[in-house]
BAVEXFI-395222 format. One record per residue (C-alpha): residue number from 0; x, y, z. Coordinates in steps of 0.1 Angstrom, whole numbers, plus 5000, padded with zeros to 4 digits. Layout:
 pos east north   up
 NUM    X     Y    Z
...
***
This chain:
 pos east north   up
   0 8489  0680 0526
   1 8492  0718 0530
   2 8524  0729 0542
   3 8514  0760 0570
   4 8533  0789 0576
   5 8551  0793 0606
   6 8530  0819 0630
   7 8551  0846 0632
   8 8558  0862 0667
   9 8555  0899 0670
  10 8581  0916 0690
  11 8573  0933 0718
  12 8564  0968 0719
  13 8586  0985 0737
  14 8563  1019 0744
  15 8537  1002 0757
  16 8557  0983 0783
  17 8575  1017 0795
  18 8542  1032 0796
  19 8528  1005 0821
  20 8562  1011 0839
  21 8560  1051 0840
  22 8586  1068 0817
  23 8600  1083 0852
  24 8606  1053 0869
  25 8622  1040 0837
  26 8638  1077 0828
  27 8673  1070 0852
  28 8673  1032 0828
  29 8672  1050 0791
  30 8700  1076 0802
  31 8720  1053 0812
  32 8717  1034 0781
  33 8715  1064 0759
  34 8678  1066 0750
  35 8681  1029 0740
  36 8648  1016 0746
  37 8655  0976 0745
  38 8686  0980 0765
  39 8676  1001 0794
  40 8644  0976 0797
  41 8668  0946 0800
  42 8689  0970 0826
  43 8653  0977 0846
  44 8647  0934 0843
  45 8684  0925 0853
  46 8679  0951 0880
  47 8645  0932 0895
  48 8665  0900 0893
  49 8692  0913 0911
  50 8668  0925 0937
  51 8647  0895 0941
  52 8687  0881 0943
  53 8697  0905 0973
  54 8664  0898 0992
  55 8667  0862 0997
  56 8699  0868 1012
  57 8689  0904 1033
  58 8658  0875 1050
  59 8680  0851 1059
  60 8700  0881 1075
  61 8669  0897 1087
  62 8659  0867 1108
  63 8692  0857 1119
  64 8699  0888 1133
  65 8664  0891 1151
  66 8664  0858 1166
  67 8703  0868 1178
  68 8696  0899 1190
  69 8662  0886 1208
  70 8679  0856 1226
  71 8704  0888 1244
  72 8674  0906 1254
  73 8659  0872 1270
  74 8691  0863 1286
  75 8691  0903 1297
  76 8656  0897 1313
  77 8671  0868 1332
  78 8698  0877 1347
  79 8679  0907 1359
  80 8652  0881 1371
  81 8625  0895 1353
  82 8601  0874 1343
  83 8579  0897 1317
  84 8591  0896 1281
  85 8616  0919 1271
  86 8592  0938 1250
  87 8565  0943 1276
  88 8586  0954 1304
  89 8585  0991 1307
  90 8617  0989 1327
  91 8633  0981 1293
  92 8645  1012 1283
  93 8637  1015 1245
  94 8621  1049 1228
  95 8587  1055 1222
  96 8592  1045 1185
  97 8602  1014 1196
  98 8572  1009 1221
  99 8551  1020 1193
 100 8565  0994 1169
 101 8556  0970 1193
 102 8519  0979 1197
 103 8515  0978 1160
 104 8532  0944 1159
 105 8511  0926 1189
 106 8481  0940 1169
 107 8490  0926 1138
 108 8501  0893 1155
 109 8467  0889 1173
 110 8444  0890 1151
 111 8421  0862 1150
 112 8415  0870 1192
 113 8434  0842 1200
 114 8468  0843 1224
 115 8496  0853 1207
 116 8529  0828 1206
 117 8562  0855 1214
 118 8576  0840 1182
 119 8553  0859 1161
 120 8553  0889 1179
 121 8594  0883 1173
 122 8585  0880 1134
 123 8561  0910 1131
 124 8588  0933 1146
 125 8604  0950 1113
 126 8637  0950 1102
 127 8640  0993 1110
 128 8630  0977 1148
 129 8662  0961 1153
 130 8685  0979 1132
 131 8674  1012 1158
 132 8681  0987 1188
 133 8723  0992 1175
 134 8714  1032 1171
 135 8737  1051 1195
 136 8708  1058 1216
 137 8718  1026 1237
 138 8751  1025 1236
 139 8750  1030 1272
 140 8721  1011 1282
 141 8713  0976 1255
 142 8742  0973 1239
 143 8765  0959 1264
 144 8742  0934 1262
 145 8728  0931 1226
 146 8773  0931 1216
 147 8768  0895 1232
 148 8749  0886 1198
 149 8779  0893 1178
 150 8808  0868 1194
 151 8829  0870 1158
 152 8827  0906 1159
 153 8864  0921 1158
 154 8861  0944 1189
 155 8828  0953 1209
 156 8825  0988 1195
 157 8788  0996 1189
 158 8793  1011 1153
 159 8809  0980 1139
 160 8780  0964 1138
 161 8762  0995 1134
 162 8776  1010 1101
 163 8769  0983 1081
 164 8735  0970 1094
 165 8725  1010 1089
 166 8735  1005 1051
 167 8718  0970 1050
 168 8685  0985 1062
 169 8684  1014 1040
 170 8694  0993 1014
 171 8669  0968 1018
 172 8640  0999 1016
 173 8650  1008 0983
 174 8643  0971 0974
 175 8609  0968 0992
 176 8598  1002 0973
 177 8608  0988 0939
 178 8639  1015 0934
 179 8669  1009 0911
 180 8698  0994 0929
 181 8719  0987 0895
 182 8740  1019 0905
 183 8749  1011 0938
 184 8781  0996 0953
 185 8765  0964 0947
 186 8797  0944 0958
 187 8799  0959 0989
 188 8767  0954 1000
 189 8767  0916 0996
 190 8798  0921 1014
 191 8778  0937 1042
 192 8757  0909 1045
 193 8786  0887 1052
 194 8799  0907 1072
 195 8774  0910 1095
 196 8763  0874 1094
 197 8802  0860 1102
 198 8800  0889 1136
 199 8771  0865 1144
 200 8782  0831 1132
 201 8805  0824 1106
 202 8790  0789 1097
 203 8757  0807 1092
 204 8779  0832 1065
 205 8788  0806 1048
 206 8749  0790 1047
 207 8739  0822 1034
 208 8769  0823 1011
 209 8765  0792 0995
 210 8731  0798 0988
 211 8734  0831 0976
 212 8725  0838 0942
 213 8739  0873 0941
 214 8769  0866 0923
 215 8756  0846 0895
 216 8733  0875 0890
 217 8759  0906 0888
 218 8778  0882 0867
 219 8747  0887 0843
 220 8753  0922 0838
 221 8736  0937 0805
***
C-alpha cells in the first residue's frame, strides 16, 4: 500500500475576500482592529451574525406591534360605527405619506387580480408605516386611541412608546442595508425591544426573550 499525503488546505486569502466586500465597507472593520486583516474580517462576520441575531427578534416585534396597533384602529372604526377599514376611510386622518404607503402596499398585495385578504394588506404595510403612526403628528388625533395597544406601558405619554420604537426603526434600517452595528449600544437596543414588547404584553417579552439569540451572540465578541 501507498501511504497518501494529507491534502493540504490553503488558507484563505484575505485580499480577495475584502475585495469582493469593498475595502470601504470593510475600511471602519480594519481600523478598528488596527489594519489587521483576519481580525477585522471576523469583526465584519460576528457583526452579520449579530444582525441576522437582532432581526429575528426586531420581526417578532415588528408584527406584534402591527397586529396591536391594527386591532386599536379596528376597535377605533367601531366605536365610531364605521364600517370601511381603517385604512380606506378618508375620515382617518393619517398624512399623505401614510395614504401613499397604503397604495403601494394594496398594489403589492394584489397582485395576481384576485381580492385581497386585509391581513396582507396588514403585512405589506412597512415597519416606518407604523412607527410614523406614534410620530407626534397624532398625538391629538390616533393616539388616544393607538396608547390602548400598550396596557403595560408606565403612563400614556405618546413619546414613551415613541422614543424607543424611533430607535428600533432606525436601527433596524441599518440592518436591512447591511451597515455595521458592532459599534452601537448594542445592549440597549435589545433592551428596547423588551421594552417595547412588555408595554404591549409582558408574556409576549418573555416569548421573544427566551427565544432570543442576541445574547449568546454579543457573548461571542471577537
Amino acid at each position: 500500500m501507498h501511504s497518501t499525503s494529507p491534502t493540504s488546505i490553503e488558507p484563505p486569502d484575505d485580499k480577495a475576500v475584502i475585495e469582493l466586500i469593498s475595502p470601504d465597507r470593510l475600511n471602519p472593520y480594519l481600523t478598528a482592529c488596527t489594519g489587521d486583516t483576519t481580525a477585522a474580517l471576523a469583526l465584519y462576520q460576528w457583526n452579520s451574525d449579530l444582525a441576522a441575531a437582532f432581526f429575528e427578534s426586531l420581526g417578532h416585534l415588528e408584527i406584534m406591534l402591527r397586529n396591536a396597533l391594527d386591532a386599536r384602529l379596528v376597535a377605533r372604526q367601531q366605536r365610531r360605527g364605521r364600517t370601511t377599514e381603517w385604512y380606506a376611510d378618508r375620515q382617518v386622518p393619517l398624512s399623505g405619506k401614510a395614504r401613499s404607503d397604503i397604495t403601494q402596499a394594496q398594489e403589492r398585495a394584489g397582485r395576481g387580480g384576485v381580492i385581497i385578504p386585509r391581513g396582507k394588506i396588514i403585512a405589506e404595510l412597512s415597519f416606518g408605516f407604523w412607527r410614523f403612526l406614534l410620530a407626534r403628528q397624532y398625538k391629538t388625533s390616533l393616539w388616544p386611541d393607538l396608547a390602548g395597544a400598550f396596557p403595560h406601558a408606565p403612563n400614556r405619554a405618546l413619546n414613551t412608546v415613541e422614543d424607543p420604537v424611533k430607535r428600533l426603526h432606525k436601527f433596524r434600517n441599518r440592518i436591512a442595508h447591511h451597515e455595521g452595528i458592532w459599534h452601537l449600544p448594542l445592549e440597549a437596543r435589545r433592551d428596547d425591544i423588551q421594552t417595547v414588547l412588555g408595554f404591549i404584553a409582558p408574556v409576549a417579552a418573555t416569548w421573544v426573550a427566551d427565544a432570543s439569540r442576541i445574547d449568546d451572540v454579543l457573548a461571542r465578541r471577537p
